[in-house]
Structures are given as structure tokens and as C-alpha cells.
C-alpha positions as CSV (number, residue, x, y, z in Angstrom):
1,X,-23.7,11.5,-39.0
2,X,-20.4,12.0,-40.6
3,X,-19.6,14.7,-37.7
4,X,-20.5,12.8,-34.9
5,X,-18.1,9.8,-36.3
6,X,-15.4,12.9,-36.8
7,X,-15.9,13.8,-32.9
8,X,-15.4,10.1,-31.9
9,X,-12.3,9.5,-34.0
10,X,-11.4,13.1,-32.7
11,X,-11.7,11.9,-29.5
12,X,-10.1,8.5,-29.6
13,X,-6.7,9.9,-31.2
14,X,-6.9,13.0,-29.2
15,X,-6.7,10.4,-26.3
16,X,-4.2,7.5,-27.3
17,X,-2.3,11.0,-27.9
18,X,-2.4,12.3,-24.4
19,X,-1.7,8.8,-23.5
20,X,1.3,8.4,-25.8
21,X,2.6,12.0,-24.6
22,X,2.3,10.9,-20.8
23,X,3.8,7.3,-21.0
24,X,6.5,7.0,-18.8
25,X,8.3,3.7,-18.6
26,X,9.0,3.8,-15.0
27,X,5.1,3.6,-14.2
28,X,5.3,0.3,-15.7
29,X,8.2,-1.8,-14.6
30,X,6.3,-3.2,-12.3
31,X,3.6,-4.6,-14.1
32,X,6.5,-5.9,-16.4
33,X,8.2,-7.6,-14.2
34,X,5.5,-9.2,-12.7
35,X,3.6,-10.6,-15.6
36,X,7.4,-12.1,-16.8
37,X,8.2,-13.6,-13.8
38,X,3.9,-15.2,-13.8
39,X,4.9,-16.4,-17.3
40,X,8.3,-17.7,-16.3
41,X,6.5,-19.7,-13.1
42,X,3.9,-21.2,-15.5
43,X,5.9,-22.4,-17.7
44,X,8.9,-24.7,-15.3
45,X,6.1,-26.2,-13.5
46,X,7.4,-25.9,-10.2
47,X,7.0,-27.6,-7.0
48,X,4.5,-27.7,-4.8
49,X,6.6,-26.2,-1.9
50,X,7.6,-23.4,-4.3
51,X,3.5,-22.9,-5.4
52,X,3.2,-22.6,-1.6
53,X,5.5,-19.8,-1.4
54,X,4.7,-18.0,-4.5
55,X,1.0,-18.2,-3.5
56,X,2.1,-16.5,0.5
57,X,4.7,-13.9,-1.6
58,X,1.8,-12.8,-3.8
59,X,-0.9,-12.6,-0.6
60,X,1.9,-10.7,1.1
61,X,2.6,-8.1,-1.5
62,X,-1.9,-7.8,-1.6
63,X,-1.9,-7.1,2.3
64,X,1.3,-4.7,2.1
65,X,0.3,-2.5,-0.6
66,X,-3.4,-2.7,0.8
67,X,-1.3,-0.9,3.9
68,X,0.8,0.9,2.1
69,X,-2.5,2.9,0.8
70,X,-3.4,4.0,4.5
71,X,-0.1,3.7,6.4
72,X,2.5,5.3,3.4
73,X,-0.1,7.6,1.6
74,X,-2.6,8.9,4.0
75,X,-0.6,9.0,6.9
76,X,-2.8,6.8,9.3
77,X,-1.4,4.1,11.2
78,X,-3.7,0.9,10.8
79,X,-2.8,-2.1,13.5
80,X,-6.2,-4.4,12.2
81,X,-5.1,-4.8,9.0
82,X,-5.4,-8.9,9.7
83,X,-8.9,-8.0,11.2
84,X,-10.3,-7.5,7.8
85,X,-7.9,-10.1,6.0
86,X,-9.6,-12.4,8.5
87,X,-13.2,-11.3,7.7
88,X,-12.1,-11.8,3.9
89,X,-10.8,-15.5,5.0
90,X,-14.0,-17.0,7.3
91,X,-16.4,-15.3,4.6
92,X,-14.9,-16.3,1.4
93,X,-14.6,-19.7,2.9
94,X,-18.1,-20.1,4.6
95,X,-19.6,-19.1,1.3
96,X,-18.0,-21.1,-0.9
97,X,-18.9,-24.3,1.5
98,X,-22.3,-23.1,1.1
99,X,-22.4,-22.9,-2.9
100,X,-19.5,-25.4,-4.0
101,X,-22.1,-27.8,-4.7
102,X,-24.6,-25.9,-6.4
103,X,-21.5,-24.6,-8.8
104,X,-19.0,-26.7,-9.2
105,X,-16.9,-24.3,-10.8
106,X,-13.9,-24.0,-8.8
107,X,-13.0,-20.5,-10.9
108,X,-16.4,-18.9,-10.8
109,X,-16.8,-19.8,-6.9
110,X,-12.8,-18.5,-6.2
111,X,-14.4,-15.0,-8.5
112,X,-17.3,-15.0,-6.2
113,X,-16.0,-15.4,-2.6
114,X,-13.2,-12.7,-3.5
115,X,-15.8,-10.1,-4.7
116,X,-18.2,-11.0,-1.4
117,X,-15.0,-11.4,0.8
118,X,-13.3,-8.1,-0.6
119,X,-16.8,-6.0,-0.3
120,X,-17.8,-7.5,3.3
121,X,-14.2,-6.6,4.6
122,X,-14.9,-2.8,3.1
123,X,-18.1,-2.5,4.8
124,X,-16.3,-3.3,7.9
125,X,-13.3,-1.0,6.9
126,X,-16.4,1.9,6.3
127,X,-18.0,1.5,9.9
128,X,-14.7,1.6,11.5
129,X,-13.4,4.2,9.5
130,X,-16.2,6.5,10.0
131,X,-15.7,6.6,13.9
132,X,-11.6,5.6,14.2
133,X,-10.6,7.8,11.4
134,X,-11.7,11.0,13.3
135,X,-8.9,10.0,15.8
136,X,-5.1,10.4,14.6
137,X,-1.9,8.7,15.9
138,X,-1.9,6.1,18.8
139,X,-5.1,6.2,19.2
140,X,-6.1,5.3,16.1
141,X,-3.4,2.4,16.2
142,X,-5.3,1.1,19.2
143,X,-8.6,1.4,18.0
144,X,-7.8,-0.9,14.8
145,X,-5.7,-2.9,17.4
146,X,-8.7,-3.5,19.2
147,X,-11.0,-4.2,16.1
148,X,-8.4,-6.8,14.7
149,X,-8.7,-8.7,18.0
150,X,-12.4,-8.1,18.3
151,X,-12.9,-9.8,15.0
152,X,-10.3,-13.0,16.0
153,X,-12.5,-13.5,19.0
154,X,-15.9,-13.7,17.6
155,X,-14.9,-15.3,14.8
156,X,-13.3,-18.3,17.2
157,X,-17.0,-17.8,18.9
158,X,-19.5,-18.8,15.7
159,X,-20.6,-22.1,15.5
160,X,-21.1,-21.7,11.7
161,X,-17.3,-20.7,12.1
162,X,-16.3,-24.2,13.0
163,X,-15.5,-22.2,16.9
164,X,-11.4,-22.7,18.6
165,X,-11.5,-25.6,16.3
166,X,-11.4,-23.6,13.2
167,X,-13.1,-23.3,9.7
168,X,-12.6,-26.6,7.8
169,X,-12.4,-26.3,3.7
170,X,-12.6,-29.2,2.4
171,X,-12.9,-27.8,-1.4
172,X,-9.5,-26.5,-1.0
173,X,-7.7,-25.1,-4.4
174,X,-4.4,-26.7,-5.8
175,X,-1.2,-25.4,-6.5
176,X,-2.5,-23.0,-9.4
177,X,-4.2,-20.6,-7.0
178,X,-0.3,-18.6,-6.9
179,X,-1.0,-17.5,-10.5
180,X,-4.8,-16.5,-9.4
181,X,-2.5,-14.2,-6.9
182,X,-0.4,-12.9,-9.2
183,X,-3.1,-11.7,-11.1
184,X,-5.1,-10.0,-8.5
185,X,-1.3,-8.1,-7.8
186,X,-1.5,-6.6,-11.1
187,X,-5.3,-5.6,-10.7
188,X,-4.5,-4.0,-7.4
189,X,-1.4,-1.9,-8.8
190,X,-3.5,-0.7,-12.0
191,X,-6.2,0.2,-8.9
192,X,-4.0,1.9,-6.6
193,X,-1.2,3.5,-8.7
194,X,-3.6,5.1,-11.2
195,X,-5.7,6.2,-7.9
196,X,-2.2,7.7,-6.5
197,X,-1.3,9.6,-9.8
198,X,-5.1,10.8,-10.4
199,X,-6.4,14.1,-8.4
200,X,-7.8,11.9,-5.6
201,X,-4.7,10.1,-4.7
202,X,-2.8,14.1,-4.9
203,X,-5.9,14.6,-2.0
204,X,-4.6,11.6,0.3
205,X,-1.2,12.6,0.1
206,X,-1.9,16.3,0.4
207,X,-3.5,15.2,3.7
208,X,-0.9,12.9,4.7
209,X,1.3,16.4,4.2
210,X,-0.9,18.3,6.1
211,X,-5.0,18.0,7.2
212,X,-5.0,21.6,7.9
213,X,-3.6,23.1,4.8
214,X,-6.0,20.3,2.6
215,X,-8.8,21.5,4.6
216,X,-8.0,24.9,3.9
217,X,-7.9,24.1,0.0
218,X,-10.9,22.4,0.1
219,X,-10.0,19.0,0.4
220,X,-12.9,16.5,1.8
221,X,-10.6,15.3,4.3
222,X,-13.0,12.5,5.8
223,X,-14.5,11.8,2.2
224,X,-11.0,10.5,1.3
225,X,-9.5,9.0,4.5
226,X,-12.9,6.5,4.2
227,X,-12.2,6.2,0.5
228,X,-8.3,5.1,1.2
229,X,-9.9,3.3,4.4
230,X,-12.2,1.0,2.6
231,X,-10.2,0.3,-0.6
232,X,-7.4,-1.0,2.0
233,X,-9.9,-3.0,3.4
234,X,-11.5,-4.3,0.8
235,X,-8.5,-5.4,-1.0
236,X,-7.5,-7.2,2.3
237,X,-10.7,-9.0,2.3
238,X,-9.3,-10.5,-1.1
239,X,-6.3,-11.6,0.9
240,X,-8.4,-12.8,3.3
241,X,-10.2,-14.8,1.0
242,X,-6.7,-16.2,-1.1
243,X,-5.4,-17.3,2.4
244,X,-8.4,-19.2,3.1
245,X,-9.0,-20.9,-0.6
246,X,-5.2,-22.4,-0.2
247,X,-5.8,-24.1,3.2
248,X,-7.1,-26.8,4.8
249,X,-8.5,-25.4,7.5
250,X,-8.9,-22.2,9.0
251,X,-7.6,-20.7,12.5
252,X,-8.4,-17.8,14.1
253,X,-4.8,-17.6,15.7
254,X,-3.5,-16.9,11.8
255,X,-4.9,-13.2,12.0
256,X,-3.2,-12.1,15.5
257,X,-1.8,-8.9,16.2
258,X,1.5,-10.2,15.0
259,X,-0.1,-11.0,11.9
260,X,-0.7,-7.1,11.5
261,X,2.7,-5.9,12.9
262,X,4.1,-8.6,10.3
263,X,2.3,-6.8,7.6
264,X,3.6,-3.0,9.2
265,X,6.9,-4.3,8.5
266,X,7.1,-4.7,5.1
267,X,5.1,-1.5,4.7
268,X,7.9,0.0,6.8
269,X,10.9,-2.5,5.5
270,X,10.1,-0.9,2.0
271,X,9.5,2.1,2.4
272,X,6.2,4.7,3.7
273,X,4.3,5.6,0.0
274,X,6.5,3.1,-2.1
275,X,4.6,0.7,-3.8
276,X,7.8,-1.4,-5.4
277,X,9.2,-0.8,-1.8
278,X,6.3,-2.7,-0.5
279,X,6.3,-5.5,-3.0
280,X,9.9,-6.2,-3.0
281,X,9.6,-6.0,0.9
282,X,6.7,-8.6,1.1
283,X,8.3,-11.0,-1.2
284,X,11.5,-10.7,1.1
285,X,10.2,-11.2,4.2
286,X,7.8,-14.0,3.2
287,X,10.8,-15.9,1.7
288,X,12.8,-15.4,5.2
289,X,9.7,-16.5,6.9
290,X,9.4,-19.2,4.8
291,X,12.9,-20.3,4.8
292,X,13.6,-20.1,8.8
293,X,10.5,-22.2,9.3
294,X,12.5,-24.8,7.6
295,X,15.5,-24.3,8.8
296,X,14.5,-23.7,12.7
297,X,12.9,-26.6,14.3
298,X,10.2,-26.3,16.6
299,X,10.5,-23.6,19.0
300,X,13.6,-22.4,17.5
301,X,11.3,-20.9,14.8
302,X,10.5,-17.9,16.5
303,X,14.0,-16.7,16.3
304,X,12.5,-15.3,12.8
305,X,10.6,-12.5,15.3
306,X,14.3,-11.5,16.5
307,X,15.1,-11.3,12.8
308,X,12.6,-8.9,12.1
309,X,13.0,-6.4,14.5
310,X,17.1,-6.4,13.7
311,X,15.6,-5.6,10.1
312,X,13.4,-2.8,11.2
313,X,16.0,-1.9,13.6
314,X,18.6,-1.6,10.5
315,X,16.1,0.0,8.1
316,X,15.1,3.2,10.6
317,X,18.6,3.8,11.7
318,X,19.5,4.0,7.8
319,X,16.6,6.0,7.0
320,X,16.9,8.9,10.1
321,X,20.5,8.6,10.5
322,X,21.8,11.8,9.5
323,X,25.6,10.3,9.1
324,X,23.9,7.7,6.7
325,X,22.0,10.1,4.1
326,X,24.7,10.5,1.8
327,X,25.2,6.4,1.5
328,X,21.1,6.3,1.5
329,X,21.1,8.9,-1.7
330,X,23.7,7.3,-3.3
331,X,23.4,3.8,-2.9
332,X,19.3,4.0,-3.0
333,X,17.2,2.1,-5.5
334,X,16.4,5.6,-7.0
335,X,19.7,6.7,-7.9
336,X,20.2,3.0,-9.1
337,X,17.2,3.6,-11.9
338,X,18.0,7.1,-12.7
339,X,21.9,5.9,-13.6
340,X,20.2,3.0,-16.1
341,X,18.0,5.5,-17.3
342,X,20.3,8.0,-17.8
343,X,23.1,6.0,-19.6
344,X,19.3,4.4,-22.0
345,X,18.6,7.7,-23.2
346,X,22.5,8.9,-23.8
347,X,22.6,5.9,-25.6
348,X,19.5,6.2,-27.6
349,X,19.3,10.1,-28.4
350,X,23.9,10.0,-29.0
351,X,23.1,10.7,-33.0
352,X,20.2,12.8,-32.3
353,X,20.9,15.6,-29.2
354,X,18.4,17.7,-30.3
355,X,15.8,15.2,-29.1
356,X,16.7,14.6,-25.8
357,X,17.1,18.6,-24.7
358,X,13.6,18.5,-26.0
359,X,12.5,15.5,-23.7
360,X,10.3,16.9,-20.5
361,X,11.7,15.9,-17.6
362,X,10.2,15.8,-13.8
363,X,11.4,18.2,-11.0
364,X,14.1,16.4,-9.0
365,X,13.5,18.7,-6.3
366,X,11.5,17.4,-3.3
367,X,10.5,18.8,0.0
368,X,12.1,16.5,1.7
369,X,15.9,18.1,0.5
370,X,14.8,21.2,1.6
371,X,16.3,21.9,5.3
372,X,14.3,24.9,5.6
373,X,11.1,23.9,5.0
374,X,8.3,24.9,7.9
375,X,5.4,22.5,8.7
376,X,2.5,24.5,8.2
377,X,1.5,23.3,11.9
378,X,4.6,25.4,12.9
379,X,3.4,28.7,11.0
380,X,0.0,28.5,11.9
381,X,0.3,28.1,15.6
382,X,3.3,30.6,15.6
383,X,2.7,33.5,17.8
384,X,4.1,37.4,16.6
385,X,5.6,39.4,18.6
386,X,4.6,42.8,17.4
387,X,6.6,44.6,19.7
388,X,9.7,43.5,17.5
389,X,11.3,45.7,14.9
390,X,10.0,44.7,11.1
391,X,12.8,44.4,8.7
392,X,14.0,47.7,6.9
393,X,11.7,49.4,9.7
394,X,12.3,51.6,12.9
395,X,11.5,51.0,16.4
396,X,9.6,54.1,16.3
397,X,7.5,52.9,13.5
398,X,5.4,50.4,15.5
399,X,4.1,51.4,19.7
400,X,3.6,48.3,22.1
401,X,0.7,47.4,21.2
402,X,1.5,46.8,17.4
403,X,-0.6,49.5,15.6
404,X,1.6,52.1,13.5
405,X,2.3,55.7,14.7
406,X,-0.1,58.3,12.9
């Protein structure tokens, strides 16, 4: 008895150890900064237009790092994301018509429709993915093009759907439903970010690298482009489901295809694999959304379209501009946090050097700094010439047909 109580104890400090050894604050900035600026929010009270936009800025940052997961990691590019957010929106909000009154709890119904919303999107996400995901590049953007728009139509078509007209919700959630949000942010980046730093989330982005080196590693390539699949859909489901618990009255032209090419932007806006990219980019672009709507009467509100594309038009010349890639390293958000970081720890370890030459640090290096790196589609499909002289070798040494004098 007293052994097995050893092992457990055993176990829990050798665990909290491996945890205390492998904390790294940078992993959890974001989870900081969120939760103070919830707490901030809570506490002023403020308006309803600014619960409006805090409750879009936190179903934005949902559907971007959703796509970030499949777009940024995986390396597939997904046009129907708004397909599933708008499965995740008619379902949550047909079912909690259906079981408001039998209820009554406005909290226990919200938990509901997400988890239904979130799972029915995923099974969607799983049959497309199982057929779409076998297909790479534009025609895999088409194919989720064509699913999104699929979904729109017969959504408009159900009856039970309230048809063109639209779904009507007539239990529809106050101003607190921003905080609900916020909190379904931090579940998704403890979700995905642990995923991304486990041996499953090195998988996806070893086959966002390159499928035919994962494969030959023994990777389960379409195992894990369902698993990314799904938990993207499935988490835009929840969206889904947020979007339709904070309106009136649901539309199936909400979840067009620039609904999705919205999203792609602040995937691309912040950055392919970079979740704070993604968040900071969402919240952005939601606010300018917001705040030309307001400003741009009438038709002149579509102007914000122009504004996007000079945006993504200014991010991808920044980002492949060879001219630019000394400002980019310089002036980037990651330089930024390793300057604060560095002048934190030269502060904290000045009495005490010893301790910060024994600190473990990462490897700077990246692939990306490399100029001679070689795809390993390049060395796999290059052909030798055997009739070429090998290095430190003779021309005699080798006949035409590549096989060494005897």
C-alpha cells in the first residue's frame, strides 16, 4: 500500500517537474493577455455597440485559428470554411428553438447547441475531407468552394430553415454572449496549441513540409489531414453556433464565399502557422469592418472590400519582397519579443551569470534562412547523369553506361 502511494507521489512530482522544466513564458502570453483583457471588459460594463464588437472579434479569432489549423499548418487551402460555420449557425439555432422551452436555461442550452453545432459541422468536415482531402491545391480550394455554396443553398431551401426568408431566433442571447466567446478562444488555443507542440501537430506540419518525405517516415498522411480537417470544422461549427445565438435572425447570404475569403485573410493578414498572427489579425480586421460600416453609408460600405485587398496586397509584397526581408527581420513582431526577452533575463540573471549560461535555449536557426536548402520534391525527381565525372574521380573510372571499369 505504502508503495503504490510512493509511485503516485512519484509520479505527480516527477510530472509538475517536467512541467516546471518545460514552461516557457512565450507559450502563454496569449492566454494572458486574453483572460486580462475578459476581466478588464467585465468589469467597465461596456456598451452594447462595443459587446457587439467584442462578441464578432472573438467569433473572428474562432473561425481564423479554426483556418489557420488547415490553411497555416497542414498546408491545404480550405475555401468552405463559412460552409461549416453555417451548419454550426442553422443547427445550433434550430435546436435550441426546439428545446428552449423544455430548458429554460439559457447557459445549459448555449453548452448544448455548441457541442451539437461543433460535432455536426465535423461530421460534415469528415465526409468532405475523406474525398477532397485526396486532392491538393486549386482543386481542393474549389471543392470546399463548392461545398460552402452547396450548404448556403440548401440551407435557404429547408422549410424547417425558415427558406430565403431566413432562420428566426427569437431566444436570442444578450450582450454577455462576448465573454461566452472569449472563453471558447482560450479553450480552442489550449486545443490547438498543445495539439501543434505534441507529436501529432510535428505530423501536420511535417506534411505541410513535405507528403512524400512524411510518408516515407511513416506518417499516416490521411489519418492526420482528417484529424486537422475535422477539428477545423468542428470548431467552426462553434462559430457557427456563437453567430447565430447573437442574432435575430439568420440569413443564408451571411456564410457567402466572401464570408470565407474574409476569413483567408486574416489567416493570411497574420501570418500562415501563427496563431497570435491570426488572432491579432481577426480582431483587426473585424474592427475595420466594423468601423467602415459606420462610417460608409449605404453602398459606400463596400469600399471595406477595396481595403482588404490593399492589405493583402501590402502584406504579400512585404512578406516575398526580397528588398523588404531585412526591414521584415528587423522590424517583425519576433525580433520585437526576443529584444524584451532578452533585456528580462539580462536584467534578472545581472548578479547571477552563471545562471543564465546554464539556461537552455531554442535553435534560432530555421529552414527558411537557409538559401540552399532543396525541396525534397527537387531531389527525388532529380535525374543523374552517370556519364558525368564524380568528384575526386576520373573520366576513366566510370563507361557510358555508368557501371565502373573492372
Amino acid at each position: 500500500m505504502t508503495s503504490c502511494f510512493e509511485k503516485i507521489k512519484n509520479g505527480f512530482v516527477g510530472y509538475f517537474g517536467n512541467i516546471k522544466r518545460g514552461f516557457k513564458p512565450k507559450y502563454y502570453i496569449n492566454y494572458a493577455v486574453i483572460t486580462l483583457f475578459l476581466i478588464i471588459n467585465i468589469i467597465s460594463q461596456p456598451k452594447t455597440s462595443t459587446t457587439t464588437l467584442l462578441a464578432n472579434i472573438g467569433i473572428a479569432i474562432i473561425l481564423a485559428v479554426s483556418l489557420n489549423l488547415v490553411v497555416g499548418f497542414l498546408g491545404e487551402l480550405s475555401l468552405g470554411h463559412a460552409g461549416f460555420m453555417c451548419i454550426g449557425a442553422y443547427i445550433g439555432t434550430f435546436i435550441s428553438n426546439q428545446i428552449f422551452n423544455t430548458i429554460g436555461s439559457k447557459v445549459v442550452v448555449l453548452i448544448l447547441t455548441m457541442i451539437i453545432g461543433g460535432l455536426v459541422a465535423a461530421i460534415f468536415g469528415y465526409i468532405v475531407g475523406f474525398s477532397a482531402l485526396r486532392l491538393k491545391g486549386d482543386y481542393l480550394a474549389i471543392v470546399t468552394l463548392a461545398f460552402g455554396e452547396i450548404v448556403r443553398n440548401i440551407c435557404m431551401n429547408i422549410p424547417a430553415f425558415g427558406g430565403a426568408i431566413g432562420l428566426k431566433n427569437p431566444h436570442r442571447y444578450g450582450n454577455n454572449l462576448y465573454i461566452v466567446a472569449f472563453v471558447m478562444v482560450l479553450v480552442m488555443l489550449i486545443l490547438i496549441q498543445n495539439l501543434i507542440r505534441s507529436k501529432h501537430g510535428r505530423a501536420i506540419t511535417a506534411i505541410r513540409d513535405n507528403e512524400i518525405a512524411a510518408r516515407a517516415m511513416g506518417i499516416n498522411v490521411t489519418y492526420y489531414k482528417l484529424f486537422a480537417f475535422v477539428l477545423s470544422a468542428f470548431f467552426a461549427g462553434v462559430a457557427g453556433v456563437l453567430y447565430g445565438s447573437f442574432n435575430s435572425i439568420i440569413k443564408y447570404g451571411d456564410f457567402s464565399f466572401n464570408k470565407s475569403i474574409e476569413i483567408l485573410v486574416m489567416v493570411v493578414l497574420g501570418g500562415m502557422g501563427s496563431i497570435n498572427g491570426s488572432i491579432i489579425a481577426a480582431a483587426l480586421i473585424t474592427f475595420i469592418n466594423t468601423f467602415l460600416q459606420n462610417k460608409l453609408p449605404g453602398d459606400l460600405s463596400a469600399l471595406r472590400l477595396l481595403v482588404y485587398a490593399l492589405i493583402l496586397m501590402v502584406v504579400v509584397i512585404f512578406n516575398n519582397a526580397p528588398a523588404l526581408s531585412k526591414y521584415k527581420d528587423k522590424y517583425s513582431l519576433s525580433a520585437l519579443y526576443k529584444k524584451i526577452y532578452a533585456k528580462i533575463t539580462d536584467k534578472l540573471y545581472a548578479k547571477h551569470p552563471d545562471k543564465k549560461q546554464a539556461i537552455i535555449k531554442d535553435d534560432s536557426a530555421s529552414w527558411s534562412s537557409i538559401p540552399t536548402k532543396i525541396k525534397m520534391d527537387e531531389v527525388l525527381s532529380t535525374d543523374i547523369n552517370t556519364s558525368e565525372t564524380l568528384p575526386g574521380g576520373n573520366e576513366n573510372d566510370i563507361d557510358t553506361e555508368g557501371k565502373r571499369d573492372e
